[in-house]
C-alpha positions as CSV (number, residue, x, y, z in Angstrom):
1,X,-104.6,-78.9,-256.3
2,X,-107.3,-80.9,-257.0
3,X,-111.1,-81.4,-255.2
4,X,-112.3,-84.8,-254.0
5,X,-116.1,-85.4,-252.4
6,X,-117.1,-88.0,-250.1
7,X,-120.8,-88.9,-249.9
8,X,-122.7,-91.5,-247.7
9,X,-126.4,-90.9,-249.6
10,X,-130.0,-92.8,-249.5
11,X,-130.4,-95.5,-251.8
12,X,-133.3,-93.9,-253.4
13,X,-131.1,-91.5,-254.5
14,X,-130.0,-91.0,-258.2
15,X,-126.4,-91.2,-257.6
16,X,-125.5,-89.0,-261.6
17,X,-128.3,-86.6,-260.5
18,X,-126.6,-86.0,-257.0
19,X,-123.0,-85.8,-258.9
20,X,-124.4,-82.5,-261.0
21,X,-125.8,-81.4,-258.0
22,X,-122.8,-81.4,-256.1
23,X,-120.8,-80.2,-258.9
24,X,-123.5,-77.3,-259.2
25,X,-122.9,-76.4,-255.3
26,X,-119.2,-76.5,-255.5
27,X,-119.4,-73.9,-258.6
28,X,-121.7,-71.8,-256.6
29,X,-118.5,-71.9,-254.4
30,X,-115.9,-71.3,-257.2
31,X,-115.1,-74.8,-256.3
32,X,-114.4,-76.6,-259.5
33,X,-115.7,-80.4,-258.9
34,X,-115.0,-83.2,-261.1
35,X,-117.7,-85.7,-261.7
36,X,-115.5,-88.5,-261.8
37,X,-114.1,-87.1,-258.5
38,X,-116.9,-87.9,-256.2
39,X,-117.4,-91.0,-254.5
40,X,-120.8,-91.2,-253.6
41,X,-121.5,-94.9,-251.1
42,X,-125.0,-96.0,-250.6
43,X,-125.6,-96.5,-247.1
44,X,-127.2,-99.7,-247.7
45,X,-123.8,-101.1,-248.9
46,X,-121.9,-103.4,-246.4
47,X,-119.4,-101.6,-243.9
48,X,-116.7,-104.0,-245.8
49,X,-117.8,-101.4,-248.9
50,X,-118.0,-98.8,-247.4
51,X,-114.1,-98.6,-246.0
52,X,-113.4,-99.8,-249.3
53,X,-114.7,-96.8,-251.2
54,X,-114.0,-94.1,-248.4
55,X,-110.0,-95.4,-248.5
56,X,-110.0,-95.8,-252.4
57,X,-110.9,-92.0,-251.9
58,X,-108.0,-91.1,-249.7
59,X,-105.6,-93.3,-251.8
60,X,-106.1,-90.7,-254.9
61,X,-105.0,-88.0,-252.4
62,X,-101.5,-85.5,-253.1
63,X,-100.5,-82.8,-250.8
64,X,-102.4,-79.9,-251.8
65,X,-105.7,-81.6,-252.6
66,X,-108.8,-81.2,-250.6
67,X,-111.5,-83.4,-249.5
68,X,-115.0,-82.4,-249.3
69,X,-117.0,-84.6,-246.8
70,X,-120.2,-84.5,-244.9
71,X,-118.6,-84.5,-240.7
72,X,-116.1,-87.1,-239.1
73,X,-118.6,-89.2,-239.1
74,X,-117.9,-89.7,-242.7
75,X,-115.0,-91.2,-242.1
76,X,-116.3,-94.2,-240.2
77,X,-118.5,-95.6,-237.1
78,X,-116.0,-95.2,-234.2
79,X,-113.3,-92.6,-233.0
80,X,-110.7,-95.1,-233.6
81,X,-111.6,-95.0,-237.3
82,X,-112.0,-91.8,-237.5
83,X,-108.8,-90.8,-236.3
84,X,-106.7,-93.6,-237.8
85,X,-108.4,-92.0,-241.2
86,X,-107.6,-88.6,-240.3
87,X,-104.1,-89.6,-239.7
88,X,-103.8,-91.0,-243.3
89,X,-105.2,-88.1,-244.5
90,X,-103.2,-85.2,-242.3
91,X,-99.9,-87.5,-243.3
92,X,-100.7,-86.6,-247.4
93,X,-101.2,-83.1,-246.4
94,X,-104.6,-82.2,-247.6
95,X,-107.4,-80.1,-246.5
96,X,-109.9,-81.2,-244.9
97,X,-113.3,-79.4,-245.5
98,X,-116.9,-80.7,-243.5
99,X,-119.1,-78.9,-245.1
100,X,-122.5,-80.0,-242.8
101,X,-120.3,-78.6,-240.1
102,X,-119.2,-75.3,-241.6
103,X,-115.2,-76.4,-240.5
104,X,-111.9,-76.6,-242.5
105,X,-108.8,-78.9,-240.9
106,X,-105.6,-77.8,-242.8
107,X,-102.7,-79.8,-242.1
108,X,-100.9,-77.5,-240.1
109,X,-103.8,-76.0,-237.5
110,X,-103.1,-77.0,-234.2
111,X,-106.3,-78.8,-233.8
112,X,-104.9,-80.8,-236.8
113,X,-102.5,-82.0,-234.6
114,X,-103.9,-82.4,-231.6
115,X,-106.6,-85.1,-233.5
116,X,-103.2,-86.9,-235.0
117,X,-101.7,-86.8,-231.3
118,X,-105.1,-88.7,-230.4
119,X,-104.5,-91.6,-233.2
120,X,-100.9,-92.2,-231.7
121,X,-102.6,-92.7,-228.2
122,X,-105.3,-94.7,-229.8
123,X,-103.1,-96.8,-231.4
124,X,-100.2,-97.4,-228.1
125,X,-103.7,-98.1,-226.2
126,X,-104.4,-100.7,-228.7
127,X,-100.6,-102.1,-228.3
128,X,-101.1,-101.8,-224.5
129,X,-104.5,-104.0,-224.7
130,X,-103.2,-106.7,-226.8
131,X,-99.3,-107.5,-224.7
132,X,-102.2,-107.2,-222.0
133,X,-104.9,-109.8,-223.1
134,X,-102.0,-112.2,-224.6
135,X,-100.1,-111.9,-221.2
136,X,-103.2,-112.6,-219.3
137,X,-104.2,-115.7,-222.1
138,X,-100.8,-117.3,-221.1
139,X,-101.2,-117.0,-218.1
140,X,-104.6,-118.6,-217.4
141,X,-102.8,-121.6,-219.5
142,X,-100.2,-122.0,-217.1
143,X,-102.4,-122.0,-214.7
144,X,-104.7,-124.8,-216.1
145,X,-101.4,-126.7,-216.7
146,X,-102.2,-126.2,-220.7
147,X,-100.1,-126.9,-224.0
148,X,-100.3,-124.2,-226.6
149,X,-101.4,-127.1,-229.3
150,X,-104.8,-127.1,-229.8
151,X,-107.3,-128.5,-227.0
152,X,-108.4,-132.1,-227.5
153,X,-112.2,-132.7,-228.6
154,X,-114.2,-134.3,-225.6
155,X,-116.8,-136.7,-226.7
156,X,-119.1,-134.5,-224.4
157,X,-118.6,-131.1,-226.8
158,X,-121.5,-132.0,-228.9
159,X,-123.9,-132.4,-225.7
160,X,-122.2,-129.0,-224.2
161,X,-125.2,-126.9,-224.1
162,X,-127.3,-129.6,-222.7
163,X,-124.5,-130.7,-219.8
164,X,-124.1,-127.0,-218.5
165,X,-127.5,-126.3,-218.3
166,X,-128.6,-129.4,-216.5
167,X,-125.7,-128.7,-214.3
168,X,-127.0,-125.0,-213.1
169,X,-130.6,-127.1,-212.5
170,X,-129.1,-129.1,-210.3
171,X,-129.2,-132.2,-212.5
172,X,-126.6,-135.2,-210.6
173,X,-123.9,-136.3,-213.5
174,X,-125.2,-139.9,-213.1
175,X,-128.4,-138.4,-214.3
176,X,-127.0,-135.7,-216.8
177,X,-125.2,-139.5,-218.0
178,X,-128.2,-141.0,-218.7
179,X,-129.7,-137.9,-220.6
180,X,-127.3,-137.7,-223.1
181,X,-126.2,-141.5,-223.2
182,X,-122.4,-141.5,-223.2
183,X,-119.5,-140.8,-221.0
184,X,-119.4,-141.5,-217.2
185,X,-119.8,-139.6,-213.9
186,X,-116.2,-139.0,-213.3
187,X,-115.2,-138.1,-216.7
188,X,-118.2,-135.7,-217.1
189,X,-117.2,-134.0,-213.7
190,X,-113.6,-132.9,-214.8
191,X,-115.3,-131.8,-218.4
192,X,-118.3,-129.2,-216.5
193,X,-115.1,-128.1,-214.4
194,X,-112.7,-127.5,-217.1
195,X,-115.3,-125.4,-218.6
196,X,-116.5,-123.3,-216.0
197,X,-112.6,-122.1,-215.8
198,X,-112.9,-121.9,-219.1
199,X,-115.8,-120.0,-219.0
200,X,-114.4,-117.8,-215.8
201,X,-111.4,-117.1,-217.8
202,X,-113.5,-115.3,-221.2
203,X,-115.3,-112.8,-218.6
204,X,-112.3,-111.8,-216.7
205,X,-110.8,-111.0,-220.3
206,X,-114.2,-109.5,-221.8
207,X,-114.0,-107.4,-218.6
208,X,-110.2,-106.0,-218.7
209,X,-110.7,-104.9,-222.5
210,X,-114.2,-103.2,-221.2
211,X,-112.6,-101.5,-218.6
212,X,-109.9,-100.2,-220.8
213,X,-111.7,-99.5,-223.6
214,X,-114.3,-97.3,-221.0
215,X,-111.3,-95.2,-219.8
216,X,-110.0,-94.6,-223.1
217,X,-112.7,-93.6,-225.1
218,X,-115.0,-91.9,-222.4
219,X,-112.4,-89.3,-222.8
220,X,-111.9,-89.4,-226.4
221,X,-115.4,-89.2,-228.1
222,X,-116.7,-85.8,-225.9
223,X,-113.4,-84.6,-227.3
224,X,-114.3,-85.9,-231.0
225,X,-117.9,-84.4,-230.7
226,X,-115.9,-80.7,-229.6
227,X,-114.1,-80.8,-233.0
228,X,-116.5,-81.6,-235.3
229,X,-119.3,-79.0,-233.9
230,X,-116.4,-76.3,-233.8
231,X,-117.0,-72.8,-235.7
232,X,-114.9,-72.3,-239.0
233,X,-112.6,-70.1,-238.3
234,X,-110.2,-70.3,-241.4
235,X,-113.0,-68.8,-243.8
């Protein structure tokens, strides 16, 4: 059995005088603390860094070992994170321990399990959403009568902006023509069309994954926020 620490810290922090710290604590403990077994990440460092250090940590894990970390929200800045982390870690069957929160997860408590049941949800949910948002993608192409190959360039892309905003002022397309100097009247009404379905099509998406993200995680995080402020009851 082995001890592992995770630490998000300030960056005016000394990160060798925070390792004897921590090794300090942990002996206070009779937890014997490695210094090169502490991972200490600057919270000024990317997110891109910081999921690379936090699952460097939980690579070096073996059954038996425990991690020491601050709360959940150690292990990242949503509960889909959070629990697709806990997963990893439950499935190398190591302890858990979050010490700001005064709480120990061992792989076989119940609330363990519950929290692992949560990922698998999580992660159908995501399955759901995405057969969803590709069904819905094809089916707006069909609709417009669309190829999958890649949409031609209009010579009126590069005036977009312009065109749709002089549209909503009420701008006629002869004199939206004349603004931007190419193109005619006909052409240019099919382009301002094709793009408010376009346009139409993004927000009914953007609103289905809304919705179903809403559903899903109004019922997840109130749970998450239960867990981590739970008493320790395995001391």
């Amino acid at each position: 059995m082995k001890y592992y620490a995770y630490r998000r810290i300030p960056d005016n922090i000394e990160s060798e005088e925070e390792k004897v710290r921590l090794i300090n604590y942990a002996k206070s403990s009779n937890t014997e603390l490695l210094k090169d077994d502490i991972t200490l990440c600057p919270i000024s460092y990317s997110l891109f860094k910081q999921n690379t250090l936090l699952n460097n940590t939980i690579d070096k894990l073996s059954p038996g070992d425990i991690l020491i970390i601050d709360s959940l929200e150690s292990l990242g800045n949503s509960s889909s994170a959070i629990l697709q982390r806990l997963h990893e870690i439950k499935k190398r069957r190591v302890e858990l321990h979050l010490d700001k929160q005064i709480f120990i997860l061992k792989p076989a408590d119940d609330v363990y399990k519950i929290l692992d049941s949560l990922f698998k949800i999580d992660h159908q949910h995501k399955l759901s959403k995405e057969k969803k948002v590709i069904a819905t993608l094809e089916k707006s192409k069909k609709l417009r009568g669309r190829k999958k190959a890649k949409r031609i360039k209009s010579i009126f892309d590069k005036h977009k902006n312009i065109i749709m905003r002089q549209d909503a002022l009420g701008v006629t397309k002869k004199g939206i023509i004349k603004n931007i100097e190419v193109g005619d009247a006909q052409a240019l009404s099919k382009y301002i069309k094709r793009i408010k379905a376009e346009n139409i099509e993004k927000e009914k998406l953007a609103k289905i994954e809304k919705e179903q993200d809403e559903a899903y995680f109004s019922q997840g995080m109130n749970f998450m926020k239960t867990i981590g402020s739970t008493p320790n009851k395995n001391k």
